[in-house]
C-alpha positions as CSV (number, residue, x, y, z in Angstrom):
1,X,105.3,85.2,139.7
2,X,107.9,86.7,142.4
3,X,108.0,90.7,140.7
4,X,111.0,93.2,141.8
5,X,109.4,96.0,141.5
6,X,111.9,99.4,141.3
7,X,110.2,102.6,142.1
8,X,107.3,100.7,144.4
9,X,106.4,103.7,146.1
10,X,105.9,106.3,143.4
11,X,102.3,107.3,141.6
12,X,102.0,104.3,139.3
13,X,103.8,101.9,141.6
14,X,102.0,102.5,144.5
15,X,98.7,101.6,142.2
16,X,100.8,98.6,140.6
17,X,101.7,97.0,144.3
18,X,98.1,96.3,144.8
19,X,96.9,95.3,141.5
20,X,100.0,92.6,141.4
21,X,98.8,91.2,145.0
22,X,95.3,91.2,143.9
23,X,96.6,88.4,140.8
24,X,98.5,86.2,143.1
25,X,101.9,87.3,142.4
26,X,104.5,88.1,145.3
27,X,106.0,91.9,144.8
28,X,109.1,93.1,146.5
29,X,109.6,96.6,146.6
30,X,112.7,99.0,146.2
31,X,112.4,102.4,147.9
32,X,115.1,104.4,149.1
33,X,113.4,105.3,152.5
34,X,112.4,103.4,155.6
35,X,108.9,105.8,155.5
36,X,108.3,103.9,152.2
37,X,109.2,100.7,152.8
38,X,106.6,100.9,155.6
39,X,104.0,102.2,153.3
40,X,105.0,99.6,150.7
41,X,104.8,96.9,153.7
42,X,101.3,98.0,154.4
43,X,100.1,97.5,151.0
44,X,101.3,93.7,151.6
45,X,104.4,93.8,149.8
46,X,107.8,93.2,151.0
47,X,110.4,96.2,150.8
48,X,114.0,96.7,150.1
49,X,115.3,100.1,151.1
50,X,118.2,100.6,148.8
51,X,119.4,103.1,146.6
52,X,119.3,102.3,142.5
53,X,122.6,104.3,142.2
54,X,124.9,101.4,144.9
55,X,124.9,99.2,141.7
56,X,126.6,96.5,143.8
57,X,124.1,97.0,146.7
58,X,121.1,96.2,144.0
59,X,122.6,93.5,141.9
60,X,122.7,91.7,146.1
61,X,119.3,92.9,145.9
62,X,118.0,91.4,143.1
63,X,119.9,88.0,143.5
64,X,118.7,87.7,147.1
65,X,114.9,88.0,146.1
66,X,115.4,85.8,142.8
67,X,112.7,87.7,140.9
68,X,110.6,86.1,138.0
69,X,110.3,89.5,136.2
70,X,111.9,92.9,137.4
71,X,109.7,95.9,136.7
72,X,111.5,99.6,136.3
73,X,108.8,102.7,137.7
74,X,111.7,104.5,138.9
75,X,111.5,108.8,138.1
76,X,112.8,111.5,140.0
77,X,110.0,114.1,139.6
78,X,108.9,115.5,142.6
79,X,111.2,118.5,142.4
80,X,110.7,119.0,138.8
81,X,114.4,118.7,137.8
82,X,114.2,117.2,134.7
83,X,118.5,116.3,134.9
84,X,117.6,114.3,137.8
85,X,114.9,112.3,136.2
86,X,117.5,111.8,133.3
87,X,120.2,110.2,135.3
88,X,117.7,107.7,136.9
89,X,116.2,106.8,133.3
90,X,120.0,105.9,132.4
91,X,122.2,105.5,135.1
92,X,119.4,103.5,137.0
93,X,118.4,101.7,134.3
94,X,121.9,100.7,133.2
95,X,122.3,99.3,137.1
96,X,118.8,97.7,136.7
97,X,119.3,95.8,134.4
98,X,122.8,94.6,135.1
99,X,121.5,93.2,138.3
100,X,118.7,91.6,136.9
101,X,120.8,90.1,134.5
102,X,123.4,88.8,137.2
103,X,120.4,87.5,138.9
104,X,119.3,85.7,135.7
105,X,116.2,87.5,135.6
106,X,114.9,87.3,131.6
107,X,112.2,89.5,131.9
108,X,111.5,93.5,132.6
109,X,108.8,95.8,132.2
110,X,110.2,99.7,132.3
111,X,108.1,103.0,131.9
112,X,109.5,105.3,129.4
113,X,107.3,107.9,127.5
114,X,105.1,108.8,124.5
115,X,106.4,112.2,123.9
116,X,109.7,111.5,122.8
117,X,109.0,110.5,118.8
118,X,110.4,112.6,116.0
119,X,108.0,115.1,114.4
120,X,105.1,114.4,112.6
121,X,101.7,115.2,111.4
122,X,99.7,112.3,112.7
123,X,100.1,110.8,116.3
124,X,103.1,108.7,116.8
125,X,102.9,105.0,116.7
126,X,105.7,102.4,118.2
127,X,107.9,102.4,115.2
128,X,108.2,105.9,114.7
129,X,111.9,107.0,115.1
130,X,112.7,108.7,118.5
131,X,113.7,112.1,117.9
132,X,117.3,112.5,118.3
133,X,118.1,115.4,116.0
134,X,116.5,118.3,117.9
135,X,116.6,121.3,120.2
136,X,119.3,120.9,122.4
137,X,117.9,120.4,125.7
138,X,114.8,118.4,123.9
139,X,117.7,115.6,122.7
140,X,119.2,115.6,126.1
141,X,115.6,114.1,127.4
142,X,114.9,111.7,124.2
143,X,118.8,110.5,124.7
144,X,118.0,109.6,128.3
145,X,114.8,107.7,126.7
146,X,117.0,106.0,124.1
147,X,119.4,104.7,126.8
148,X,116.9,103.6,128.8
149,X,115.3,101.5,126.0
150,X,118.0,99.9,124.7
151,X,119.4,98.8,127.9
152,X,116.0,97.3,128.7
153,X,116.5,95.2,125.5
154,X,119.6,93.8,126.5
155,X,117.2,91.6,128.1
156,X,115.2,88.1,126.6
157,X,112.0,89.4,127.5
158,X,111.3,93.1,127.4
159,X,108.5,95.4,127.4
160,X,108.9,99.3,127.4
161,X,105.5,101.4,128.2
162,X,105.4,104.9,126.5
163,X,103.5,106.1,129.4
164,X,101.3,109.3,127.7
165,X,101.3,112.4,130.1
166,X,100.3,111.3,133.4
167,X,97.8,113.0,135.4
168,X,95.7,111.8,138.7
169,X,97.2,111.4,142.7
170,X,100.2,111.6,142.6
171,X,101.5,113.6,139.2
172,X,102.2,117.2,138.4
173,X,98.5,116.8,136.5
174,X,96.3,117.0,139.7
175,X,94.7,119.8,142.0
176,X,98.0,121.5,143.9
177,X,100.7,119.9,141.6
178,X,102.9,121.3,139.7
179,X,101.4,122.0,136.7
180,X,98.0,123.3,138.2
181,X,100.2,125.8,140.4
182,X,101.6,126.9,137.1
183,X,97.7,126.6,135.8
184,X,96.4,129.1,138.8
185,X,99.4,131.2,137.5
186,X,98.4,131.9,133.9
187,X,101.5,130.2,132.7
188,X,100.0,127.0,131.0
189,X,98.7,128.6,128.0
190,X,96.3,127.2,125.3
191,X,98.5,126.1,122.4
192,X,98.4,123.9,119.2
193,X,100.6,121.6,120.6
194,X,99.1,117.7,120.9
195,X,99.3,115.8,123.7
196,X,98.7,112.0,124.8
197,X,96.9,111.6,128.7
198,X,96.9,108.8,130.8
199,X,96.0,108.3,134.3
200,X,98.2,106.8,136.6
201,X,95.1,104.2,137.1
202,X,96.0,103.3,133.6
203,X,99.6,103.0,134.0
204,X,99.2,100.8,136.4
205,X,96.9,97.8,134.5
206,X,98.9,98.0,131.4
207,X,102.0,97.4,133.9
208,X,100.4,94.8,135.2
209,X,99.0,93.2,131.8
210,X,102.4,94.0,130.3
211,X,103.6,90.9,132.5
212,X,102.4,88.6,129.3
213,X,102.9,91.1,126.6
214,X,105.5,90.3,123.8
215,X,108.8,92.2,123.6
216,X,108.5,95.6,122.4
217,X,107.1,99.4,122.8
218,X,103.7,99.8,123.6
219,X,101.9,103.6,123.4
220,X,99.7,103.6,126.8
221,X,97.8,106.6,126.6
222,X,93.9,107.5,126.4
223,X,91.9,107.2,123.1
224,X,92.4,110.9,122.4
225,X,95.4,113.2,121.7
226,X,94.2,116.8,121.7
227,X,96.0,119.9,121.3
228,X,96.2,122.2,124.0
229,X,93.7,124.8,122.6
230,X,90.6,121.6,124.0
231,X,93.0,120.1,127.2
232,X,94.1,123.2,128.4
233,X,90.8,125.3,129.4
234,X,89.2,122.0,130.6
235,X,92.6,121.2,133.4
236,X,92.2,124.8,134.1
237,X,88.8,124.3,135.1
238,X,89.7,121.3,136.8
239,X,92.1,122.5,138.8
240,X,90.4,126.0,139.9
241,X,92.5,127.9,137.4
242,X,91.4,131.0,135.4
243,X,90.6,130.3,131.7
244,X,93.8,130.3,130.1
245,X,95.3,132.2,127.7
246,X,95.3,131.4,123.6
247,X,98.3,130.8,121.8
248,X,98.0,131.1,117.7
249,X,101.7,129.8,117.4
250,X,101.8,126.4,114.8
251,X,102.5,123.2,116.7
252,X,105.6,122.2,117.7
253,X,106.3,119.4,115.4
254,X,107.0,116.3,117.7
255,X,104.0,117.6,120.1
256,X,102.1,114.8,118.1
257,X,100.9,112.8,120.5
258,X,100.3,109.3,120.6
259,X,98.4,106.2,118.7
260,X,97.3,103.2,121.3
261,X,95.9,101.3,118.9
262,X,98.5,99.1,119.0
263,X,97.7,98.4,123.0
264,X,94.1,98.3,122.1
265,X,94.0,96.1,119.2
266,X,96.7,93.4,119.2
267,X,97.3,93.4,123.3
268,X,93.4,93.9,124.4
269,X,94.6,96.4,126.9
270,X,91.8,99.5,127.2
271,X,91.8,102.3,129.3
272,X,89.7,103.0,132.4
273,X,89.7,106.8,131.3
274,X,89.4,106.8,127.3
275,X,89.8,110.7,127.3
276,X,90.9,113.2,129.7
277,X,87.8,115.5,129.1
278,X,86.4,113.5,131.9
279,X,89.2,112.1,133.3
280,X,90.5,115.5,134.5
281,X,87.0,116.0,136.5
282,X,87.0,113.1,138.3
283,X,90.9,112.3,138.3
């Protein structure tokens, strides 16, 4: 298959370009430098520097590369502003898919995430309701997710992975990232709120498998959700941070996590790293 792949060069697409090559299919990647287009271009991929914003610039895109399936990794995360990451999830998205749809594209693949489900005392599974009814600034980040999703289903053929929290190269979850500098600065502390891991290894085979999935959600994270009182002190160690502090607070009640069962039973898709307690040592 000919993939258009949108966000080639971050963490899980940089994993993705190769694992696509190594099946036979042909990638093209969008970046929006020339540095990685040429980083793309030396994975063996093709690159299109463009920016996912110029809607009329990627609907040219799309139609000049005639994908069989385009596949949405696009975040904007490296400087941790979460209102920039917003605006990709739905103004990107929106242009996304209106190109692929000009370019008669009838499938798309799009990362979205496991921690956006309404509260709950078990972890969430695919049909829980997204939670739209909270905290301010919480529903401005599940609204971005919503958008996202439905737009994706505009499309025949549609898969959306709720990526857990991602951790390995490339994240805020690895040695110097953002979350172990705030780690090594006492201010990740150990709380009863549950979490959902996956490594960016991860992401990257259930994008990849996801090319044959049916239409739908799919939870991708590891086998365990845990609650910050057992993840926190063993990232901490991880990443060379002090043993953290303990919060008694309750849990927040949408920090759930996440049930993969679904992935794991009905698709066959299992993760390299079933939990992070080892996953975080040798991320």
């Amino acid at each position: 298959m000919r993939i258009f792949l949108a966000g080639a060069s971050g963490a899980i697409g940089r994993r993705t370009v190769p694992a696509l090559l190594g099946q036979g299919h042909e990638v093209v990647g969008l970046t929006r430098s020339k540095d990685s287009a040429d980083r793309i271009e030396a994975l063996g991929a093709a690159a299109v520097v463009g920016d996912v914003y110029d809607a009329e610039a990627l609907t040219q895109a799309v139609r000049a590369v005639r994908p069989d399936v385009v596949m949405h990794q696009l975040t904007d995360l490296g400087s941790g502003d979460r209102a920039a990451n917003a605006k990709v999830r739905v103004v990107g998205t929106r242009n996304l898919v209106d190109a692929a749809k000009a370019a008669g594209v009838r499938r798309i693949v799009a990362q979205s995430i496991a921690w956006a489900y309404e509260p709950g005392d078990e972890p969430a599974v695919e049909d829980t309701p997204l939670d739209l009814h909270g905290a301010p600034d919480r529903v401005a980040t599940v609204e971005g997710i919503a958008a996202l999703e439905m737009a994706v289903a505009e499309l025949p053929e549609w898969v959306v992975l709720r990526y857990g929290t991602l951790y390995g190269p490339g994240t805020w979850y690895e040695r110097g990232g953002l979350m172990a500098q705030l780690a090594q600065a006492g201010h990740v502390p150990a709380n009863a709120d549950v979490s959902s891991f996956v490594h960016v290894d991860d992401a990257a085979s259930a994008a990849v498998a996801a090319l044959s999935w049916p239409s739908g959600p799919v939870n991708v994270c590891d086998d365990e959700p845990a609650a910050g009182h057992e993840w926190v002190p063993v990232f901490c160690a991880a990443v060379g941070a002090s043993e953290p502090t303990r919060a008694d607070a309750e849990r927040t009640g949408w920090a759930r996590g996440a049930d993969n069962r679904y992935a794991r039973k009905e698709l066959d898709w299992v993760p390299g790293r079933p939990s992070w307690r080892d996953g975080f040592t040798r991320a």
